[in-house]
C-alpha positions, 0 to 999 in steps of 0.5 A: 419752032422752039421759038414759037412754041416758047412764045405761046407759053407766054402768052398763055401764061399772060392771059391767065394773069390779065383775069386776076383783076376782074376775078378780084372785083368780083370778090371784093364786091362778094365780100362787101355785099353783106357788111357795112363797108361799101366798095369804094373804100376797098376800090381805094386800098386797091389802087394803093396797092397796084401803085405800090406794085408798079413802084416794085415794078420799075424798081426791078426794071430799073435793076434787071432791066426789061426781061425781069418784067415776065418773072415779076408779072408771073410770080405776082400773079402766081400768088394772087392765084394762090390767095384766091384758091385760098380764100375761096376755102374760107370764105362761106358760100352765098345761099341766095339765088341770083337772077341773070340780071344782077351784077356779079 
């Protein structure tokens, strides 16, 4: 029981973090939506950024070995969650109305 009830935790835990990248595309798209810098651009920074990740990542691996991957994931995760929150305080509210049918 102690097993399973410590498996759903992490799988929990794990579904709340795999929302992380598109949470960050549809702010990426938010914030560019009205600036002269288009997505593309921000896309690539993106992709810079989950290479360096996945370089930490086997880094860690390579030192701790498998189990260190949940905490690396966690905590990564954790502090997106918390840029998030934080730049959703600052960043100012769209005022237009959007149709159903429009992307994000």
């Amino acid at each position: 029981a102690q097993s399973v009830s410590k498996l759903m935790k992490w799988r929990i835990m794990r579904s709340a973090a795999t929302a992380a990248s598109p949470a960050l595309d549809a702010l990426v798209l938010r914030l560019v939506e009205k600036s002269s810098e288009g997505y593309g651009p921000q896309r690539l920074w993106g992709s810079v950024a989950w290479g360096l990740s996945s370089l930490c990542a086997g880094a860690i691996l390579d030192r701790f070995g498998e189990g260190a991957i949940f905490g690396y994931t966690y905590v990564t995760s954790g502090v997106l969650l918390a840029f998030f929150l934080a730049l959703r305080r600052v960043l100012p509210r769209s005022s237009t109305k959007r149709s159903n049918d429009e992307f994000p």
